[in-house]
C-alpha positions in Angstrom: 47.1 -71.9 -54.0 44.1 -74.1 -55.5 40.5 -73.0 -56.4 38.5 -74.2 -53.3 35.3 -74.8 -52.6 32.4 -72.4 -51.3 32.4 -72.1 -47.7 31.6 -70.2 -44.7 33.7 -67.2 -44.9 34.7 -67.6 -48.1 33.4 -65.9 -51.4 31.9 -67.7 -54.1 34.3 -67.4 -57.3 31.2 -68.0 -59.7 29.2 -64.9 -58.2 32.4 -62.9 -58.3 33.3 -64.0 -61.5 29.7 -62.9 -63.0 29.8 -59.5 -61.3 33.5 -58.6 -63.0 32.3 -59.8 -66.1 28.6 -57.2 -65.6 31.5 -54.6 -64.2 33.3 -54.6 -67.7 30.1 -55.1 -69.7 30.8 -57.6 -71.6 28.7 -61.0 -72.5 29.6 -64.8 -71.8 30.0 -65.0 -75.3 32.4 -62.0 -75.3 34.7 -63.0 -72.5 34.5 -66.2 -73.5 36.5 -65.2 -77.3 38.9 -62.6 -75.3 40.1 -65.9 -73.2 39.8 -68.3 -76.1 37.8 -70.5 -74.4 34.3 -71.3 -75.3 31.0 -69.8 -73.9 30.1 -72.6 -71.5 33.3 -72.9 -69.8 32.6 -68.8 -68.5 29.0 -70.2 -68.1 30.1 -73.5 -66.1 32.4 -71.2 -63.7 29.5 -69.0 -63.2 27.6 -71.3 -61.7 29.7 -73.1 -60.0 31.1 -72.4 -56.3 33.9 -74.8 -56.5 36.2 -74.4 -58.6 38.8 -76.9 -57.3 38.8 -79.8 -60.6 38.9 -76.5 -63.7 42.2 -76.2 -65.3 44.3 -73.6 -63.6 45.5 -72.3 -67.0 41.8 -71.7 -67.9 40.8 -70.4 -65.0 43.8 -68.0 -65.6 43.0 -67.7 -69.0 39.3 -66.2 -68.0 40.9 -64.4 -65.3 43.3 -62.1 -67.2 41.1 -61.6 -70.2 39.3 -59.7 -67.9 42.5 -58.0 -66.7 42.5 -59.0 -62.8 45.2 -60.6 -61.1 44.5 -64.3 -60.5 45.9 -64.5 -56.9 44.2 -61.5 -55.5 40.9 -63.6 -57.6 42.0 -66.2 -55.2 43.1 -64.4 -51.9 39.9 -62.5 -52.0 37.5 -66.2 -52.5 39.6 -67.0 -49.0 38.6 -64.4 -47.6 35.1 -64.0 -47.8 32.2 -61.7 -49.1 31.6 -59.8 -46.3 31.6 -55.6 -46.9 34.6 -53.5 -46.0 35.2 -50.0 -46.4 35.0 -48.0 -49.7 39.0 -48.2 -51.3 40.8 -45.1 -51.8 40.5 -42.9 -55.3 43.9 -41.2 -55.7 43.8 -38.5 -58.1 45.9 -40.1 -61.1 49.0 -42.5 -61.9 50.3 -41.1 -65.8 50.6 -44.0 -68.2 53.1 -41.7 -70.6 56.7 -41.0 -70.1 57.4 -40.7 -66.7 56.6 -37.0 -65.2 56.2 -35.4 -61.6 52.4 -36.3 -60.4 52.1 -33.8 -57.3 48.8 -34.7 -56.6 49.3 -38.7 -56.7 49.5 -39.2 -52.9 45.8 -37.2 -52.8 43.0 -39.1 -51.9 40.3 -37.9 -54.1 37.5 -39.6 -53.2 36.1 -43.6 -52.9 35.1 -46.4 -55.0 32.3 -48.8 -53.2 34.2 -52.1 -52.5 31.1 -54.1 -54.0 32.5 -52.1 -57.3 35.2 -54.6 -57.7 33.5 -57.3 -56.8 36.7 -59.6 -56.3 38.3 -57.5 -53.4 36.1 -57.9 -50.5 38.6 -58.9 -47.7 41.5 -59.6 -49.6 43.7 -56.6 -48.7 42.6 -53.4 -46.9 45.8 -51.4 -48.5 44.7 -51.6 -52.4 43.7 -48.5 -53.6 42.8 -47.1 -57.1 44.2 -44.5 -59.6 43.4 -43.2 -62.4 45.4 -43.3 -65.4 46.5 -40.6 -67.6 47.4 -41.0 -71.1 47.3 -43.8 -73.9 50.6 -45.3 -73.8 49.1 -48.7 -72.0 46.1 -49.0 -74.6 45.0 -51.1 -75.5 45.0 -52.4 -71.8 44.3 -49.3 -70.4 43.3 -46.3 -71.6 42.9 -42.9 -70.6 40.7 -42.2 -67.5 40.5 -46.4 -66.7 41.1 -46.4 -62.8 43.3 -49.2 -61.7 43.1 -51.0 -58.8 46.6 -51.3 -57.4 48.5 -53.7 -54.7 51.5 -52.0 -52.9 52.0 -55.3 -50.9 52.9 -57.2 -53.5 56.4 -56.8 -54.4 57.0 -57.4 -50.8 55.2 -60.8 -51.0 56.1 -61.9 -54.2 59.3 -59.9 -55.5 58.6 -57.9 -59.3 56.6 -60.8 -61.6 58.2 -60.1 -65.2 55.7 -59.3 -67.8 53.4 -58.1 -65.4 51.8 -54.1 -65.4 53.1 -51.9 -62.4 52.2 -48.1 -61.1 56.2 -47.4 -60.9 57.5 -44.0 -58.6 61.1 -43.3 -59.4 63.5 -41.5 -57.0 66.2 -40.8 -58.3 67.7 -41.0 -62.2 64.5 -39.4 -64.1 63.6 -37.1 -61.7 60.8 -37.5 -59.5 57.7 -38.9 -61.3 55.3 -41.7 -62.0 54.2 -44.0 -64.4 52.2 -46.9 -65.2 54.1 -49.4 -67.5 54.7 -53.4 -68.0 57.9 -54.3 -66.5 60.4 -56.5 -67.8 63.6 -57.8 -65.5 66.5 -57.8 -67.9 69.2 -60.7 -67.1 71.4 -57.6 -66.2 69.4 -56.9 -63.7 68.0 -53.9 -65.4 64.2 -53.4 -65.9 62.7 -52.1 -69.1 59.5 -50.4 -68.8 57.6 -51.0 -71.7 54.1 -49.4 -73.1 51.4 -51.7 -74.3 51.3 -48.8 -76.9 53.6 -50.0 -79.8 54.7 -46.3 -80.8 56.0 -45.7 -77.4 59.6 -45.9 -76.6 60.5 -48.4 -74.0 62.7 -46.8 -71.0 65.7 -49.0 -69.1 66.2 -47.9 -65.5 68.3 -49.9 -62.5 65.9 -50.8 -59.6 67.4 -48.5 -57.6 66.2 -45.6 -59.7 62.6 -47.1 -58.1 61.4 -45.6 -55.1 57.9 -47.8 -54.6 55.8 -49.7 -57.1 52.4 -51.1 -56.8 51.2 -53.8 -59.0 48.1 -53.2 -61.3 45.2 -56.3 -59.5 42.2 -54.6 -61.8 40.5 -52.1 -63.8 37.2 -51.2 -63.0 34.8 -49.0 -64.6 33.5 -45.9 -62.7 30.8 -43.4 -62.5 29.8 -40.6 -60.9 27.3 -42.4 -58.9 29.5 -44.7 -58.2 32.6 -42.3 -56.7 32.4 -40.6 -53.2 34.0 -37.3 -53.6 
């Protein structure tokens, strides 16, 4: 899928990009060292609604530093910038050894879609967690809420490498965690924490019950929460 340009019904990747950046409170200058890029290529894709002739592995580059998911970036500027309803708050996702979260499936309030200013349209099934715990920092860290796609193991089978909210069923007992995934050429997975001084965990996909892959992390108020 290419970076297209601005049109009717479509969002403008410049304006969304801006508003992720505000949303994580960093400056061009800032983003532009975590990507390794300098400060007027953020400031060129600001302002720009057409995206269509920037390198894709700059574009990615920009895109991850601020931790979102490049093709929901993408599926969302297809979609447009029209308002949708608030996404789901569930009450927490662990991101520590995997352990039973009763209240996961509990909505606990909403996050204002304009909050993550990338979703929009994209996909009226992502919903948010919070995370528990330190084993994913630096990524995440305790109390980040994560925006999370269940779709997309369905669409695009497990990416390795990439950070997923994981339930198990059967093998650990129930629980949940938050962890990068790794597909083993034995077909294993190894869950791994960001966290160096946390043991990685092997497990068979069929130990997995559902996962959701980790599109964002956004950063929340009370104000901005609808309990």
């Amino acid at each position: 899928m290419g970076w297209k340009a601005f049109d009717h019904g479509m969002a403008h990747p410049g304006r969304m990009l801006r508003n992720l950046r505000n949303q994580r409170s960093l400056s061009t200058v800032a983003l532009a060292e975590l990507a390794g890029v300098d400060k007027d290529t953020v400031n060129k894709y600001e302002n720009s609604d057409d995206w269509s002739s920037f390198k894709k592995s700059t574009v990615k580059a920009v895109l991850e530093a601020l931790r979102v998911d490049p093709v929901e970036f993408n599926r969302a500027v297809d979609c447009g910038d029209e308002p949708s309803d608030g996404i789901p708050l569930h009450d927490g996702i662990p991101a520590s050894p995997p352990r039973f979260v009763g209240a996961a499936d509990n909505v606990v309030g909403t996050i204002p879609r304009d909050v993550a200013a990338f979703l929009h349209l994209n996909n009226p099934n992502i919903y948010a967690c919070r995370v528990f715990g330190e084993s994913m920092a630096p990524t995440y860290h305790n109390n980040d809420v994560v925006l999370l796609n269940p779709d997309a193991v369905r669409e695009r089978g497990v990416i390795s490498g990439r950070v997923y909210a994981v339930w198990f069923n059967s093998g650990m007992d129930e629980g949940a965690t938050l962890k990068r995934v790794i597909v083993n050429a034995d077909g294993t997975w190894t869950l791994k924490a960001d966290n160096e001084s946390i043991e990685p965990i092997t497990v068979n996909p069929s130990d997995i019950g559902s996962m959701a892959l980790v599109v964002a992390v956004v950063r929340i108020d009370t104000d901005n929460v609808a309990l």
